[in-house]
Backbone as ProteinMPNN parsed JSONL, in Angstrom:
{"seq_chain_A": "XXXXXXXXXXXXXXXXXXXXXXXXXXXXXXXXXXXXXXXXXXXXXXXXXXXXXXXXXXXXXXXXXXXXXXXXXXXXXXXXXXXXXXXXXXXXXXXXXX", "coords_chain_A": {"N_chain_A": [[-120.291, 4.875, -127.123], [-121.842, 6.578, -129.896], [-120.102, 8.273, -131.612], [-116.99, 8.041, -133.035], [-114.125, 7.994, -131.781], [-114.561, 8.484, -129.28], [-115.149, 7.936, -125.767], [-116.842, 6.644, -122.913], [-117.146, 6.904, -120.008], [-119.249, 5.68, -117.113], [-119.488, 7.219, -113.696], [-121.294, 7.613, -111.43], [-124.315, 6.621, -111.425], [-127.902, 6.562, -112.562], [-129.24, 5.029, -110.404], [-127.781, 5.199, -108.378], [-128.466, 7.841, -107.489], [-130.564, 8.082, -106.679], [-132.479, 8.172, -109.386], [-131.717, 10.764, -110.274], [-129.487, 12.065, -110.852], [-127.156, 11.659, -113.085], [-123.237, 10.821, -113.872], [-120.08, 11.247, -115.421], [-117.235, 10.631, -117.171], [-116.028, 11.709, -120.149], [-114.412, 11.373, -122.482], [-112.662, 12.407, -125.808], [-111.051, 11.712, -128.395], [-107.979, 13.444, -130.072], [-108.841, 15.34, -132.484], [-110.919, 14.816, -132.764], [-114.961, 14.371, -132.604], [-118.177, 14.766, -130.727], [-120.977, 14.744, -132.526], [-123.286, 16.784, -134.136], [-126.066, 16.572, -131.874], [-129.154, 16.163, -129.17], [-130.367, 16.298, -126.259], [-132.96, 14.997, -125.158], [-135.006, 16.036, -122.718], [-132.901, 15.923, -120.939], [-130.89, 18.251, -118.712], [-127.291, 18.628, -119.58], [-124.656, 18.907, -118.186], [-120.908, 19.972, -118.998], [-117.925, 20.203, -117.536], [-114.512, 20.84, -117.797], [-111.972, 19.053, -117.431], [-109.47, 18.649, -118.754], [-107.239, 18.788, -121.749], [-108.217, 21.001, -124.585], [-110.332, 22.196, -126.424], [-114.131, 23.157, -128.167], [-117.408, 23.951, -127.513], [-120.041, 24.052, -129.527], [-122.99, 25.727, -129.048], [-126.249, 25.394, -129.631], [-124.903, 27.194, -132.496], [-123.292, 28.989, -130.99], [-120.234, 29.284, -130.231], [-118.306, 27.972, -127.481], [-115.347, 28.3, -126.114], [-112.967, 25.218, -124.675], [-111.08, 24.694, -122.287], [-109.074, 23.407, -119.614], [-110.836, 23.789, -116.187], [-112.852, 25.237, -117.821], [-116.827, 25.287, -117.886], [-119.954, 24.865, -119.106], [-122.993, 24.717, -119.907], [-125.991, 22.976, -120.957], [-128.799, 22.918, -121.939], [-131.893, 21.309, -121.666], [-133.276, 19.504, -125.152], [-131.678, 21.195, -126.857], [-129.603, 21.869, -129.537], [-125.963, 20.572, -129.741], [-122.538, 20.063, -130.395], [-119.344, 19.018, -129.449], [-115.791, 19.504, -130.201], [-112.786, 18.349, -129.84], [-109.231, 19.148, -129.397], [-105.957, 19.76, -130.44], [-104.501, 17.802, -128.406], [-106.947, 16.474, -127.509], [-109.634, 15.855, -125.16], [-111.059, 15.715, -122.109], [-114.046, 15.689, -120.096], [-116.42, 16.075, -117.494], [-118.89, 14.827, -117.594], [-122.555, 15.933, -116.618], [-125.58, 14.68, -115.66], [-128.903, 15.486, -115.833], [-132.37, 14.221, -115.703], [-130.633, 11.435, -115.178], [-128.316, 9.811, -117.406], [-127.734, 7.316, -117.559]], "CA_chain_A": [[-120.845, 6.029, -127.825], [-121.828, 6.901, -131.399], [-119.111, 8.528, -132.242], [-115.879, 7.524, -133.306], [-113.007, 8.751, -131.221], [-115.26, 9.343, -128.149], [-115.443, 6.91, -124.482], [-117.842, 7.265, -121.984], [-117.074, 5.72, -118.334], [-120.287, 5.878, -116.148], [-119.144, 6.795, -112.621], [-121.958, 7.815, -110.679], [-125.466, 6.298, -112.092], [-129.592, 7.247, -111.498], [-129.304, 3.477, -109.458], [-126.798, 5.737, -106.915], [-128.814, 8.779, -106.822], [-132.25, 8.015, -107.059], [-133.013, 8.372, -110.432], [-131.859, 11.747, -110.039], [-128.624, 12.451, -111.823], [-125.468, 10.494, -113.631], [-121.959, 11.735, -114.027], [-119.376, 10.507, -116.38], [-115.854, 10.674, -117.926], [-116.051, 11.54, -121.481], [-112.727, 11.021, -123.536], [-112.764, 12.72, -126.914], [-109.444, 11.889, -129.214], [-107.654, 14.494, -130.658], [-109.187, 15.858, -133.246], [-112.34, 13.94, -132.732], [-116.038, 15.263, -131.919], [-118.817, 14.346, -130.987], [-121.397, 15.826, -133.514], [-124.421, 17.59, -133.711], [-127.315, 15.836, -131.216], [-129.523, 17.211, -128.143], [-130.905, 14.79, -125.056], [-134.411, 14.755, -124.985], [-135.431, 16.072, -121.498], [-132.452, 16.195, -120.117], [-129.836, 18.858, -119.077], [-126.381, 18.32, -119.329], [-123.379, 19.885, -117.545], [-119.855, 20.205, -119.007], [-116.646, 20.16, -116.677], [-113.283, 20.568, -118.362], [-110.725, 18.446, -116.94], [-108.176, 18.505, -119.392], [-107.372, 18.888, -123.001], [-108.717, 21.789, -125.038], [-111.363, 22.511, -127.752], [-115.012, 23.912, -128.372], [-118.222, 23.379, -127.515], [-120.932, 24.929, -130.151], [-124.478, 25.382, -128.382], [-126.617, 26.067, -131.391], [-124.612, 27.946, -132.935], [-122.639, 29.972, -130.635], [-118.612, 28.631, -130.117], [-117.938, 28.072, -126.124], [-114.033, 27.475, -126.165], [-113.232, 24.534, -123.504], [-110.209, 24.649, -121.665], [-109.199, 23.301, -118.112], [-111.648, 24.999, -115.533], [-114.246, 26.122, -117.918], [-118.026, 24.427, -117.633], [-120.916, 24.954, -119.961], [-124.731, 23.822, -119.39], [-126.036, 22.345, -122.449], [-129.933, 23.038, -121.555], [-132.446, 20.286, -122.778], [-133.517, 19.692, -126.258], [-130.998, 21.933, -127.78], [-128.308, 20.886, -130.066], [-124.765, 20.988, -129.526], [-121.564, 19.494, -130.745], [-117.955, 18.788, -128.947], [-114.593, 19.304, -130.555], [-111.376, 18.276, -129.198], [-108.522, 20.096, -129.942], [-104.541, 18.188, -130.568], [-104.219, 17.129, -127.158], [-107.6, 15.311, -126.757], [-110.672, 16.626, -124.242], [-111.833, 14.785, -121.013], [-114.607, 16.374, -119.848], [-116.898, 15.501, -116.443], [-120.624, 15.206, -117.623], [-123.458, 15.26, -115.475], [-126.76, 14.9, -116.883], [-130.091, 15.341, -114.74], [-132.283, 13.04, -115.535], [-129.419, 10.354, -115.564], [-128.095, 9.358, -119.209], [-128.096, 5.704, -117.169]], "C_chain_A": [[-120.865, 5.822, -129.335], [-121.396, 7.184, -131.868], [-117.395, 8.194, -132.537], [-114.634, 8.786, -132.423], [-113.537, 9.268, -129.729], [-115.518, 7.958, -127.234], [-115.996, 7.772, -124.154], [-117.195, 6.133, -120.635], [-118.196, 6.557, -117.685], [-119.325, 5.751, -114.666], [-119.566, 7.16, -111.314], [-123.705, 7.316, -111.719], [-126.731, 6.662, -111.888], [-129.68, 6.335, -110.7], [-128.628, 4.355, -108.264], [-127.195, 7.117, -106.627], [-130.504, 8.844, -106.792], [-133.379, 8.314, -107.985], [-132.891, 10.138, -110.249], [-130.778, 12.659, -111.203], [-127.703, 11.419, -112.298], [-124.476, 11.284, -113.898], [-121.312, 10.436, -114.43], [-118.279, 10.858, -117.136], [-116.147, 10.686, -119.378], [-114.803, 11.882, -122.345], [-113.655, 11.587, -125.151], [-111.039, 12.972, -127.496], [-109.105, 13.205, -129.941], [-108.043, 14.866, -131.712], [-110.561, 15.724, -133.785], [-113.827, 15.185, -132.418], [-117.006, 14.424, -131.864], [-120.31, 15.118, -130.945], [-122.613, 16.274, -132.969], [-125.813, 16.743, -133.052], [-127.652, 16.999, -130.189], [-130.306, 15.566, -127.294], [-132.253, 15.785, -124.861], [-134.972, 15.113, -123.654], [-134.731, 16.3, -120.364], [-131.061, 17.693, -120.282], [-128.354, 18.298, -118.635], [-125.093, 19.298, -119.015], [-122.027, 19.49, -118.267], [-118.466, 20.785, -118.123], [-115.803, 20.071, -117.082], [-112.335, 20.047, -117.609], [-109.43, 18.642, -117.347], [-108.252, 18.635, -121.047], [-108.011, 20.546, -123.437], [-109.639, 21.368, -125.948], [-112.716, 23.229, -127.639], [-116.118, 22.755, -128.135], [-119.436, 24.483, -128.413], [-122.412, 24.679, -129.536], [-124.988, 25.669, -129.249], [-126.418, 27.416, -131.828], [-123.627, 29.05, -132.646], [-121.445, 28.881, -129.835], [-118.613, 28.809, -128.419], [-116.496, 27.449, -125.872], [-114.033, 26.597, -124.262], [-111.051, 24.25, -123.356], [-110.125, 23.802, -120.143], [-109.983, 24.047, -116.733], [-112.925, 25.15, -116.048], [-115.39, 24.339, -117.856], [-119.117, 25.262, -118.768], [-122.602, 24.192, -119.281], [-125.587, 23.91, -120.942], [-128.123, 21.748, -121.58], [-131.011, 21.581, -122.612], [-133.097, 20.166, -124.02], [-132.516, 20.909, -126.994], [-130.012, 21.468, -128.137], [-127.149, 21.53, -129.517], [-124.316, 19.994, -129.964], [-120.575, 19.908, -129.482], [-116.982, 18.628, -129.791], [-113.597, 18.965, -129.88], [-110.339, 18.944, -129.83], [-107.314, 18.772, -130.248], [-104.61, 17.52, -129.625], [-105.594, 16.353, -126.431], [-108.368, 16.212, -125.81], [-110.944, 15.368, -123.347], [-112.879, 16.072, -119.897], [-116.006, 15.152, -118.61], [-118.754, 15.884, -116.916], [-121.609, 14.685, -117.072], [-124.659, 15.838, -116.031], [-128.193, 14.657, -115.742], [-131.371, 15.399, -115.994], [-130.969, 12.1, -115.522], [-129.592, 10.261, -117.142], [-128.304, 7.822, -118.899], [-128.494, 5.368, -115.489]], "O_chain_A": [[-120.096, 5.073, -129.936], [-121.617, 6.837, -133.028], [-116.797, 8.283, -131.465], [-114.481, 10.002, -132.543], [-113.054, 10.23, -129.131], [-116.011, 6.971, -127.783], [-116.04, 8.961, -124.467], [-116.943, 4.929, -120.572], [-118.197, 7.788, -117.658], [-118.646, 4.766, -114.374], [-118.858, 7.158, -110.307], [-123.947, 7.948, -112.748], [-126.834, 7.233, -110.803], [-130.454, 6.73, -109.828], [-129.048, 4.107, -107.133], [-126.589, 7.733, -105.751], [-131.311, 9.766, -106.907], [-134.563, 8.574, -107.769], [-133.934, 10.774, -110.098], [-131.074, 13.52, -112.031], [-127.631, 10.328, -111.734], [-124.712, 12.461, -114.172], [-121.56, 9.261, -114.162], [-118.625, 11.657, -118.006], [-116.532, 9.621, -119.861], [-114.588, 13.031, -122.732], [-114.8, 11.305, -125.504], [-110.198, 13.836, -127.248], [-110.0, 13.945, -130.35], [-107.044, 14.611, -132.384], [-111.144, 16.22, -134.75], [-113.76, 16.38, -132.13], [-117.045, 13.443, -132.607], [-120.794, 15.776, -130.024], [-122.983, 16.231, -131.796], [-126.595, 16.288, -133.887], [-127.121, 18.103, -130.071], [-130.583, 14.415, -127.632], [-132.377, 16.959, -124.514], [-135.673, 14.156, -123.326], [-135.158, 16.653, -119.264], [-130.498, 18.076, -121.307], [-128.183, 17.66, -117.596], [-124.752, 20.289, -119.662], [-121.932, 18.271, -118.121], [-118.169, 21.972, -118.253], [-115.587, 18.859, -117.062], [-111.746, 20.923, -116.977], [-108.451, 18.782, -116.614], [-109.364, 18.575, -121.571], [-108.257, 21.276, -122.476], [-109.726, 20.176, -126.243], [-112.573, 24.168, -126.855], [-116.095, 21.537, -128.308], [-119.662, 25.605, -127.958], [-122.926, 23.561, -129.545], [-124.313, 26.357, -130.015], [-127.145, 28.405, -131.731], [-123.167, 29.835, -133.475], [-121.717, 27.952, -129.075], [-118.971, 29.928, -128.052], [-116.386, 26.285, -125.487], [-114.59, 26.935, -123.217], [-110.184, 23.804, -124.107], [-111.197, 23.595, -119.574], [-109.399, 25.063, -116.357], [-113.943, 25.212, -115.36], [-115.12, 23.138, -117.817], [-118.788, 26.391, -119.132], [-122.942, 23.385, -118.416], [-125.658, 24.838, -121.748], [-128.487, 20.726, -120.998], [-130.854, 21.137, -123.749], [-133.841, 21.147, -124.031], [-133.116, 21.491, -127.898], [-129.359, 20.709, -127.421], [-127.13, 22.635, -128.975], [-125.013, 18.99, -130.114], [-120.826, 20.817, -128.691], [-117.053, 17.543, -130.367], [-113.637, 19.668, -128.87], [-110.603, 19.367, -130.956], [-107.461, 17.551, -130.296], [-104.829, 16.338, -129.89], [-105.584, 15.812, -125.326], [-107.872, 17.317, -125.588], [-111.032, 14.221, -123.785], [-112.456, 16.996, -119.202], [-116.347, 13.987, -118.813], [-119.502, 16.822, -116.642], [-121.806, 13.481, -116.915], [-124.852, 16.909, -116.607], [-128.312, 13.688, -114.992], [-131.434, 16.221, -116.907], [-130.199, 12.589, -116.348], [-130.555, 10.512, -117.866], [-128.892, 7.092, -119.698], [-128.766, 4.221, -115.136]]}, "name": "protein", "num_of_chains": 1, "seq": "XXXXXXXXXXXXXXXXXXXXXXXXXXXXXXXXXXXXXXXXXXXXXXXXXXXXXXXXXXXXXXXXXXXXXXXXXXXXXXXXXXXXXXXXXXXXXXXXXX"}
């Protein structure tokens, strides 16, 4: 990834669903983010695993805890914060991201 403080593990690909969707482990360090962009066509899902922090959809704060989920519709911006303890979050992106 582009941002500093941020992994990606691919662990479902469009090769394993028929060019349909991808899902993926995204690690964000503690205090890290990763900043303001938007995916081109596709939408992307948010899954909190673990960690805390925020997700801003343009403009409006979606705190992210264990449990919560977000949908991060296409072409619109958003950012990711992590909070102290670091965010791992399950994102699944239709089109695939790969």
């Amino acid at each position: 990834p582009k941002f500093a403080g941020v992994s990606l593990r691919h662990l479902v690909t469009g090769k394993d669903t028929g060019g349909r969707l991808s899902l993926h482990h995204v690690w964000v360090d503690p205090g890290c983010s990763i900043g303001d962009h938007a995916h081109a066509g596709q939408v992307e899902i948010h899954d909190v695993l673990a960690g805390t922090g925020s997700c801003t959809l343009e403009g409006v704060v979606i705190p992210y805890a264990p449990g919560s989920m977000a949908i991060m519709p296409s072409d619109k911006v958003h950012c990711v914060d992590a909070g102290d303890e670091g965010l791992l979050l399950l994102a699944t992106f239709s089109p695939p991201l790969v």
